[in-house]
DOMARNU-470353 format. One record per residue (C-alpha): residue number from 1; chain; y, x, z. Coordinates in nm, 4 decimals. Each point is the difference from the previous one (the first is absolute). Example, Ala and Ser with C-alpha at 12.3 -4.5 7.8 and 13.67 -1.06 7.14 Angstrom:
BEGIN
  num  cadena     north      east        up
    1       A   -0.4500    1.2300    0.7800
    2       A    0.3440    0.1370   -0.0660
***
This chain:
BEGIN
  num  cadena     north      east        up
    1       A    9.5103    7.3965   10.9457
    2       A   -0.2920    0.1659   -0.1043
    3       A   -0.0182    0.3684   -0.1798
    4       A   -0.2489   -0.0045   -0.2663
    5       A   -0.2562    0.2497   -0.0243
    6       A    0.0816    0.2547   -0.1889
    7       A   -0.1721    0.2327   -0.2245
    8       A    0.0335    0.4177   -0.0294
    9       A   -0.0092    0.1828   -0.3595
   10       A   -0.3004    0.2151   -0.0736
   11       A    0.0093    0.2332   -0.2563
   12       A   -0.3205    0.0886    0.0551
   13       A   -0.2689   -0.1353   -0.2549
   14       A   -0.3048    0.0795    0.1530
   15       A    0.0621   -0.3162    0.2214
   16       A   -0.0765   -0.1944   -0.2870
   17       A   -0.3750    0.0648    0.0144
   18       A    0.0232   -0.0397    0.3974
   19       A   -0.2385   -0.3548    0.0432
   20       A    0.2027   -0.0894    0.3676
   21       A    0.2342   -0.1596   -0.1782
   22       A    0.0956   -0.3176   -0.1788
   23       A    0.2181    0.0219   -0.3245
   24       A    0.2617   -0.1852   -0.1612
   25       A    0.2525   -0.0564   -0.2711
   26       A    0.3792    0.1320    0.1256
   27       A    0.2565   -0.2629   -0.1221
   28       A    0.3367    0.0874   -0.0553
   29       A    0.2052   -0.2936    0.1480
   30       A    0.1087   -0.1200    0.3779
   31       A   -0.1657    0.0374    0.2954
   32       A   -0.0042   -0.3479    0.2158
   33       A   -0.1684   -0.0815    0.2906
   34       A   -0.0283   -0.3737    0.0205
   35       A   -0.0001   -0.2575    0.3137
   36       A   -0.2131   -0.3061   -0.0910
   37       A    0.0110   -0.2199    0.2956
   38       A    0.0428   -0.3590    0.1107
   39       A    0.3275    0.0575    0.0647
   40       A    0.0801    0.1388   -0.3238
   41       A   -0.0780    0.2743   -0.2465
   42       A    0.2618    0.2983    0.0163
   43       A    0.0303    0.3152   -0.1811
   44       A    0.0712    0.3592    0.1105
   45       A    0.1465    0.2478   -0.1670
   46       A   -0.1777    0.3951    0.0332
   47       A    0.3389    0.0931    0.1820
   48       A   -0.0569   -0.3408    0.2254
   49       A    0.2823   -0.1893   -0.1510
   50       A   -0.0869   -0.3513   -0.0860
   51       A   -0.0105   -0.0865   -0.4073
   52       A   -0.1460   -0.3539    0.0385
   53       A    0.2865   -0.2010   -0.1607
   54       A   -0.0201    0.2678   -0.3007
   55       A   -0.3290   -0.0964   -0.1229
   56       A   -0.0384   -0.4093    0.0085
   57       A   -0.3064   -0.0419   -0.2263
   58       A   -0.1595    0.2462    0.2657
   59       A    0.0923   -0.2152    0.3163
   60       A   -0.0942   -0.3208   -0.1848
   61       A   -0.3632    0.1178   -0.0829
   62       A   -0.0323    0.1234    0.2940
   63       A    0.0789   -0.2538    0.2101
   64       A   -0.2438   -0.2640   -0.2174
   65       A   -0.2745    0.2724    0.0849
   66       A    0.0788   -0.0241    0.3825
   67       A   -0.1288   -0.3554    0.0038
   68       A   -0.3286    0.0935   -0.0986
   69       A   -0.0445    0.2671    0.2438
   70       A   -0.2012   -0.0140    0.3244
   71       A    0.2764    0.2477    0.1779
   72       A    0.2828    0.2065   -0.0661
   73       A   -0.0392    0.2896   -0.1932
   74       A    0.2444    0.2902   -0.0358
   75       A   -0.0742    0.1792   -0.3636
   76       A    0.1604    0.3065   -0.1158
   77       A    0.0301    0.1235   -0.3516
   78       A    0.2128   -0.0058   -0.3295
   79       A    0.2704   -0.1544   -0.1686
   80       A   -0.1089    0.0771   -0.3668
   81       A    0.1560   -0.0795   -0.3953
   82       A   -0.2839   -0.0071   -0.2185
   83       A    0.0501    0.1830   -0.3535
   84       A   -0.3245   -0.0381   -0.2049
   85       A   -0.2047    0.0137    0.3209
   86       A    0.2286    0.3233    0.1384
   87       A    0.2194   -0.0138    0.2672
   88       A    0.3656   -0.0374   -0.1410
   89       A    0.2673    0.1744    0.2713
   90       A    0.2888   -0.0364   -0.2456
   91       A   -0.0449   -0.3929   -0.0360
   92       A   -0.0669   -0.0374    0.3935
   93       A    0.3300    0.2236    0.0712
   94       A    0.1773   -0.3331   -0.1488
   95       A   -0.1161   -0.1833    0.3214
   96       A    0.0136    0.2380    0.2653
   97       A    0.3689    0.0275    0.0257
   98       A    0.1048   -0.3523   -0.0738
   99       A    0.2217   -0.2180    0.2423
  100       A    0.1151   -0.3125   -0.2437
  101       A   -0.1895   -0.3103    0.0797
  102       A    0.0234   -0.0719   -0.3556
  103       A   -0.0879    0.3318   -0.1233
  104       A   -0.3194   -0.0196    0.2729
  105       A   -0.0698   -0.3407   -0.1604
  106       A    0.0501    0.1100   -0.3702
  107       A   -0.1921    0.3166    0.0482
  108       A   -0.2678   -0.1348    0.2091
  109       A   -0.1222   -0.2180   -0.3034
  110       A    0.0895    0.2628   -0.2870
  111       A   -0.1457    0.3109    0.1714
  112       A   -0.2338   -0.0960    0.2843
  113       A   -0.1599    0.2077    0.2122
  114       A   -0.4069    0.0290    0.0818
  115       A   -0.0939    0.1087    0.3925
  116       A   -0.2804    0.1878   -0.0335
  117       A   -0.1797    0.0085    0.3226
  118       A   -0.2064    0.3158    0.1415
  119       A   -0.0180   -0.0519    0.3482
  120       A    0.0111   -0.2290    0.3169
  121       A    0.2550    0.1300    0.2910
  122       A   -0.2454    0.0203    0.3198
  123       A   -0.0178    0.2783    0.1586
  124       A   -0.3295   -0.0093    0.1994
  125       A   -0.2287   -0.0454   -0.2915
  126       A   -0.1234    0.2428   -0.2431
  127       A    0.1140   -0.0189   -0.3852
  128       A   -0.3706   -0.1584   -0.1298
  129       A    0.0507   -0.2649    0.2435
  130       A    0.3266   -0.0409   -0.0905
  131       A   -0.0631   -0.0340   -0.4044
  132       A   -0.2298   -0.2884    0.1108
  133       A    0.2690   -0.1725    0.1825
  134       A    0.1840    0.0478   -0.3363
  135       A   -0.2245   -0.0784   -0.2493
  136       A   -0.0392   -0.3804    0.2004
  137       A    0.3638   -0.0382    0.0078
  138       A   -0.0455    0.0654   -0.3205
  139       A   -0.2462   -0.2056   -0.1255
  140       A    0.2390   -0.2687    0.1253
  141       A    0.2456    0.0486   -0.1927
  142       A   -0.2042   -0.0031   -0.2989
  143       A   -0.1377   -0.3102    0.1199
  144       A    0.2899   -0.1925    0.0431
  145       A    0.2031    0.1166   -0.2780
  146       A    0.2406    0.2373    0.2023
  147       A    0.1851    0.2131   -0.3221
  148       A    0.1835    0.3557    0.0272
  149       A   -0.2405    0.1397    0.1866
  150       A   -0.3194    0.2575   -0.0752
  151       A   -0.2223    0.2052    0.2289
  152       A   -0.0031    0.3871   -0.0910
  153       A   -0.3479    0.0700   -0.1364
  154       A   -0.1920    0.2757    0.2500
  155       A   -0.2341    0.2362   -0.1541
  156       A   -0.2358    0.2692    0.2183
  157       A   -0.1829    0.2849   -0.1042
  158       A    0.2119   -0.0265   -0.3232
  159       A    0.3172    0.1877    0.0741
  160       A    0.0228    0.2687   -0.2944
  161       A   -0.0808   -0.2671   -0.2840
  162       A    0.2641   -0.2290    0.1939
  163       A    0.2895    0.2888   -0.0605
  164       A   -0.1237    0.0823   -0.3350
  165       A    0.0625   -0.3589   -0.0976
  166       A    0.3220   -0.0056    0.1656
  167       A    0.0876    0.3081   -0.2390
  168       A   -0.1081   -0.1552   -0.3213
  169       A    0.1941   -0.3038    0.0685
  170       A    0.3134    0.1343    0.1307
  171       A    0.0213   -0.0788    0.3842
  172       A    0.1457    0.1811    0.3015
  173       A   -0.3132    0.1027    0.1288
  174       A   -0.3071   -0.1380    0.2619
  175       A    0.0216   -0.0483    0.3570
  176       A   -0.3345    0.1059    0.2520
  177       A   -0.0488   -0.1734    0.3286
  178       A   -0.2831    0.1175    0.2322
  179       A   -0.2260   -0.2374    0.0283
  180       A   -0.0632    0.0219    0.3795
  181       A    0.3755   -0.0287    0.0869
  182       A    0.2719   -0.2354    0.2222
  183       A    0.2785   -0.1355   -0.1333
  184       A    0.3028    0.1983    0.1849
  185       A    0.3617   -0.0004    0.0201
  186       A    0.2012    0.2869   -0.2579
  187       A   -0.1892    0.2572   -0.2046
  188       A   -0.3616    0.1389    0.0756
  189       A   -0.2146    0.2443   -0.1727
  190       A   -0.2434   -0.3602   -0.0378
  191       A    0.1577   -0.0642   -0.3063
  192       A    0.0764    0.2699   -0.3016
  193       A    0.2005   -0.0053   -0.3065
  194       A   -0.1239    0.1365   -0.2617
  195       A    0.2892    0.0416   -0.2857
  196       A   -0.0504   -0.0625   -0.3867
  197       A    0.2272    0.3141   -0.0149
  198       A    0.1115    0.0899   -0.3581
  199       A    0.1667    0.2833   -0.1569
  200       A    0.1966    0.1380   -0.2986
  201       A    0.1804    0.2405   -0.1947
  202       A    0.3507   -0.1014   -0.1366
  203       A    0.3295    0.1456   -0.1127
  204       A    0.2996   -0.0085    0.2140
  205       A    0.3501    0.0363   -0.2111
  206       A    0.2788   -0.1008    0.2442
  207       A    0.0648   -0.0259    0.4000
  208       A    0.1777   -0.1536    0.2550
  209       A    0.1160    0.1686    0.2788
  210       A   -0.0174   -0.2011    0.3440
  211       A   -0.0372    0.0899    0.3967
  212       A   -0.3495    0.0479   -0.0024
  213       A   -0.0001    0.2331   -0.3166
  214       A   -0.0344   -0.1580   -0.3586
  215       A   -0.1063   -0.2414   -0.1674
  216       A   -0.1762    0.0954   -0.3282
  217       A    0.0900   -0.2311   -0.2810
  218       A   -0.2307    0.0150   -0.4051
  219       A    0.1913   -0.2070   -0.2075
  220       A   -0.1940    0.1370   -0.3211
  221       A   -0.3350    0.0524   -0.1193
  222       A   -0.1632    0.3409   -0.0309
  223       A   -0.3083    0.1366   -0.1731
  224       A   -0.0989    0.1299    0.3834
  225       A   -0.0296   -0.2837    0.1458
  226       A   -0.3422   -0.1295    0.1461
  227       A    0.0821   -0.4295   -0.0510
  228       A    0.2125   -0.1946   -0.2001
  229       A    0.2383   -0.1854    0.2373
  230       A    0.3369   -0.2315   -0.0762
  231       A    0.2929    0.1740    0.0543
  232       A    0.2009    0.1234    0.2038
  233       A   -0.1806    0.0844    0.3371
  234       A    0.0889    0.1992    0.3057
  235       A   -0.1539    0.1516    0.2802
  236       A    0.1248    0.1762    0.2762
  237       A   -0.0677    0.3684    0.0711
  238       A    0.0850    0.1107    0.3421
  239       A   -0.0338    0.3429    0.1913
  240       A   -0.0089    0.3544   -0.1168
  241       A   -0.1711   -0.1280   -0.3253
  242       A    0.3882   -0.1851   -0.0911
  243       A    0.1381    0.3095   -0.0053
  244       A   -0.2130    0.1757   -0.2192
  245       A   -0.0300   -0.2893   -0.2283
  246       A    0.3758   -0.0761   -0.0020
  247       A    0.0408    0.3787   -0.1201
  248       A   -0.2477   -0.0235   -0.2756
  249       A    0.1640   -0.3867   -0.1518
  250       A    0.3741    0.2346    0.0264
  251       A   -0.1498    0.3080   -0.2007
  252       A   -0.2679   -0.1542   -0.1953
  253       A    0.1066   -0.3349   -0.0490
  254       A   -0.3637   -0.1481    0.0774
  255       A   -0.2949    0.0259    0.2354
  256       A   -0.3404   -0.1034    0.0057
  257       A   -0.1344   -0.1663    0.3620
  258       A   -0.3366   -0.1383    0.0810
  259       A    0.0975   -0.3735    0.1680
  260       A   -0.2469   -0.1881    0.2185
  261       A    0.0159   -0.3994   -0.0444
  262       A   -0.1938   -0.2993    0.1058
  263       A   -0.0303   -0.1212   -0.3544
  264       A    0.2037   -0.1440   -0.3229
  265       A    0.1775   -0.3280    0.0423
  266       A   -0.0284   -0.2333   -0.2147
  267       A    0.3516    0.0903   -0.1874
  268       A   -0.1349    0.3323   -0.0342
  269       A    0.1489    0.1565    0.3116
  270       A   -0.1664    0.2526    0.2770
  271       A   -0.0745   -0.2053    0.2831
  272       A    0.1067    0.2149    0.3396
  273       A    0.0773    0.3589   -0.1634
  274       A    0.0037    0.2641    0.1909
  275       A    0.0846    0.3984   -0.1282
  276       A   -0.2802    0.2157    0.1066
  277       A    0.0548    0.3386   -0.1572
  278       A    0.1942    0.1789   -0.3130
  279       A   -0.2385    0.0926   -0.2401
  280       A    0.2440    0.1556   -0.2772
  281       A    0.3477    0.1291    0.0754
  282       A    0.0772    0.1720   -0.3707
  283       A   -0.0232   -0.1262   -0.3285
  284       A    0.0509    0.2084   -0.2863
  285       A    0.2147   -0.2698   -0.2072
  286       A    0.2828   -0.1964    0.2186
  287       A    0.1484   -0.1945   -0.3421
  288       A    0.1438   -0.2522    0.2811
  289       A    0.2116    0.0475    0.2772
  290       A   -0.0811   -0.0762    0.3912
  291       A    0.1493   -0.3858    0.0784
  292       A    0.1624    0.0783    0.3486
  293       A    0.1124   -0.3712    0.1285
  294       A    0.2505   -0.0156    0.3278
  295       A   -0.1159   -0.2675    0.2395
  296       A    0.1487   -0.3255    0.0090
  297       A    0.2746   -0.0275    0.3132
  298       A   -0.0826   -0.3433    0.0432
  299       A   -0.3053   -0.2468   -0.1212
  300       A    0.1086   -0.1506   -0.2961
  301       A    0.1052   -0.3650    0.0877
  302       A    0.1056   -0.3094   -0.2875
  303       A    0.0266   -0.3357    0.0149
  304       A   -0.1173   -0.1690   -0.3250
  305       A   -0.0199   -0.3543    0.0952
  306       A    0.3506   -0.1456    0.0154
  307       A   -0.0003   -0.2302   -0.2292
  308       A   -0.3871   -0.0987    0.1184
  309       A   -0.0605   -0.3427    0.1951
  310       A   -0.2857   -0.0602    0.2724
  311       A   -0.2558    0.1935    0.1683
  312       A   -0.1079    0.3439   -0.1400
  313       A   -0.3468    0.0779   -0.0305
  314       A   -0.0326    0.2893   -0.1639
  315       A    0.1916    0.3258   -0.0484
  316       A   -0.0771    0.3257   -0.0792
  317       A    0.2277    0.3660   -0.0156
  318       A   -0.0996    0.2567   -0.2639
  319       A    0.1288    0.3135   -0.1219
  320       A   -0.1034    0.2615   -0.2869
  321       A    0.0877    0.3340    0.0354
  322       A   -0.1395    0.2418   -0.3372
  323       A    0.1927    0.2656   -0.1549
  324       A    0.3277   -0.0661    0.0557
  325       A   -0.0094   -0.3518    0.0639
  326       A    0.0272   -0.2056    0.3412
  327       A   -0.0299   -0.3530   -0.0429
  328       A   -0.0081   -0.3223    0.1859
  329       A   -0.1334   -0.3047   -0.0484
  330       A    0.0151   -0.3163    0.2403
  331       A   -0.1584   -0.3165   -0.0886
  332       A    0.0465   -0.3313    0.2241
  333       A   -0.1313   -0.3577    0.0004
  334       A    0.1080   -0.2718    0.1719
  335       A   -0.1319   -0.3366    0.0043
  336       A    0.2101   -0.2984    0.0712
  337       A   -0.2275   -0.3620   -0.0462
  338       A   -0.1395    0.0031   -0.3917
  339       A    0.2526    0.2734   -0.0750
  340       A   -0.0478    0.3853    0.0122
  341       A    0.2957    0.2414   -0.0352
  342       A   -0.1012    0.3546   -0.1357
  343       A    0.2506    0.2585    0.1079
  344       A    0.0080    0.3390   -0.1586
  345       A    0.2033    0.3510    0.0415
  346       A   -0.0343    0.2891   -0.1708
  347       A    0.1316    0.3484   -0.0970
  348       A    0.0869    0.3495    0.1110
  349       A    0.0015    0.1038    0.3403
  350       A    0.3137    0.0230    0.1452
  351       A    0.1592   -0.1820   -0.2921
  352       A    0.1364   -0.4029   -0.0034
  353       A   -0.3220   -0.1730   -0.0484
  354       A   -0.0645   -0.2417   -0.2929
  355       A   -0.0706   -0.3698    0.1691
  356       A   -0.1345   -0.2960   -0.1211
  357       A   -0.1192   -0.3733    0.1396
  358       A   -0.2393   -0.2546   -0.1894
  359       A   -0.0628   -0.3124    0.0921
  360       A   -0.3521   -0.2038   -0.1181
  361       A   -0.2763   -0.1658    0.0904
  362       A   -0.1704    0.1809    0.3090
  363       A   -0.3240    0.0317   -0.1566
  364       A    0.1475    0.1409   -0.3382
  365       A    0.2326    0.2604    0.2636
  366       A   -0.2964    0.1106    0.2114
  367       A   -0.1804    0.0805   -0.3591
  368       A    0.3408    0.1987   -0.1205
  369       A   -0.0302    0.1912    0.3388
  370       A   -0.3619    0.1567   -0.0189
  371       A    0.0239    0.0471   -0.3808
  372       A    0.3265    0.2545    0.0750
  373       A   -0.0840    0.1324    0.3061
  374       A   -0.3741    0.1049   -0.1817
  375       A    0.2303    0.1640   -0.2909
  376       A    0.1791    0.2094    0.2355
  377       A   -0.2920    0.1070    0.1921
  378       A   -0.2106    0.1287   -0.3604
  379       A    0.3335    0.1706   -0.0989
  380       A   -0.0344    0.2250    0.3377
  381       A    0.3139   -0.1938    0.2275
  382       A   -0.2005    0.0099    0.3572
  383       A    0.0927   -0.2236    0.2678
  384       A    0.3005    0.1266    0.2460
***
């Protein structure tokens, strides 16, 4: 096992227009360290766990491109979904978790992942030497038609117009490496982080109450608010700050917080909220009450697929809570040969669902199950 190198955050922007180090894009996917040898190409996990039978098309390209290497080569970067040329985390989370064979199989050729390769895993030379080393490797995969694989682009003396780019076009931010640095084992000060960091106004109307505090819940649209997002949302508020918040939502009915996120997902969602402070606790009008909402004993568990035949490929939970309303919403498909079964249950939470099973062609079933589960997500259901 080896423990990649590891960067620390820097909040500092001055290091931006420091010229000792490199610069590059920060994806948002899966860190993998890979083994290309001639006994076999195997993948490691951040943690160390091996994930090489979860990613075929990775192990198949990269065993062509070990015949067409000199020696064996251990690279080290990241498991990436492309979105319009930005790193997708919600399409790679599909993969990560997977066990099925035939889901691996299915999902491998539906949603495949890029490794996009920064570095070379040697720890006695420094990182320019190591790019080189990269950029050959690299060249030979190019050459010899090796696919799913890209080298991160490395910029220097171009830092500050690197993370202004990654603002304008929505990405988690730019990495620094000095340039006159080893490759080492865990985190170092080497490597930065430099966070695309962004942040908001928006009215809170309900909460949640849990161990660690509460968890803030808008389920409606206010003239306060900073963005235009899909509801509802929720973010959790922790510490002293709960209790004043909690207190102002009981009396008041609403309260306005400034929320720190990554960016918007693409169905209109904060990506990573987090609270950061209360900016309003009193409004002069409260025409709505506060939504208070007990926590669930249990997660909500429902099996929609009895009537379904063969393997299933795709499934996904979702709830709606607005106003009075909690909602679910489970959609399953199964595929057995030509045929695809599309199960579906619906209805109030805590209540007898409403089920259903339909059987057609797989293709037509798979083109049923994006169209609905797209519906929900614009009407504001977010996934469980």
């Amino acid at each position: 096992m080896i423990k990649p190198m590891l960067c620390r955050t820097s909040k500092d922007e001055n290091v931006l227009d420091n010229n000792e180090y490199y610069s590059e894009i920060k994806y948002d996917g899966e860190r993998v360290i890979a083994f290309v040898s001639t006994k076999g190409v195997f993948l490691q996990r951040r943690s160390g766990a091996d994930c090489s039978t979860r990613y075929p098309e990775i192990i198949e390209q990269l065993t062509k491109l070990r015949t067409h290497l000199d020696d064996d080569v251990i690279l080290d970067g990241e498991f990436v979904v492309f979105n319009n040329g930005v790193s997708d985390f919600q399409a790679l989370q599909r993969r990560i978790h997977v066990q099925s064979k035939i889901k691996i199989d299915y999902r491998s050729k539906n949603t495949p992942v890029t490794y996009v390769i920064f570095d070379v895993v040697d720890m006695n030379a420094l990182i320019e030497e190591r790019y080189t080393t990269l950029q050959q490797v690299y060249q030979k995969a190019i050459d010899n038609g090796v696919k799913h694989l890209e080298l991160a682009p490395r910029y220097s003396n171009s830092s500050r117009k690197l993370f202004e780019r990654a603002v304008t076009e929505g990405r988690e931010g730019i990495i620094l490496k000095k340039i006159k640095s080893k490759y080492v084992q865990g985190r170092s000060a080497n490597w930065l982080k430099i966070k695309n960091i962004s942040e908001s106004d928006l009215v809170f109307n309900g909460y949640e109450p849990n161990n660690a505090g509460i968890k803030l819940i808008k389920s409606e649209r206010h003239e306060l608010d900073e963005i235009d997002l899909n509801l509802p949302i929720s973010v959790q508020c922790s510490g002293a700050q709960s209790e004043v918040v909690q207190q102002s939502l009981d009396k008041y009915g609403f309260v306005l917080a400034s929320i720190k996120y990554l960016g918007i997902t693409d169905d209109n969602k904060l990506m990573m909220p987090t609270f950061k402070k209360i900016v309003v606790t009193q409004f002069k009008e409260t025409s709505k009450p506060v939504i208070k909402t007990k926590k669930p004993k249990s997660k909500r568990t429902l099996v929609v697929n009895a009537n379904a035949q063969g393997d299933l490929l795709k499934s996904e939970r979702l709830h709606f809570i607005g106003g009075t309303s909690d909602k679910f919403y489970h959609i399953d498909l199964h595929r057995d040969g030509s045929d695809g079964y599309l199960s579906i249950a619906y209805g109030r939470t805590g209540k007898n669902p409403n089920k259903s099973t339909k059987k057609m062609a797989f293709e037509a079933a798979e083109k049923e199950f994006n169209k609905k589960l797209k519906q929900k997500l614009k009407k504001g259901y977010v996934r469980d």
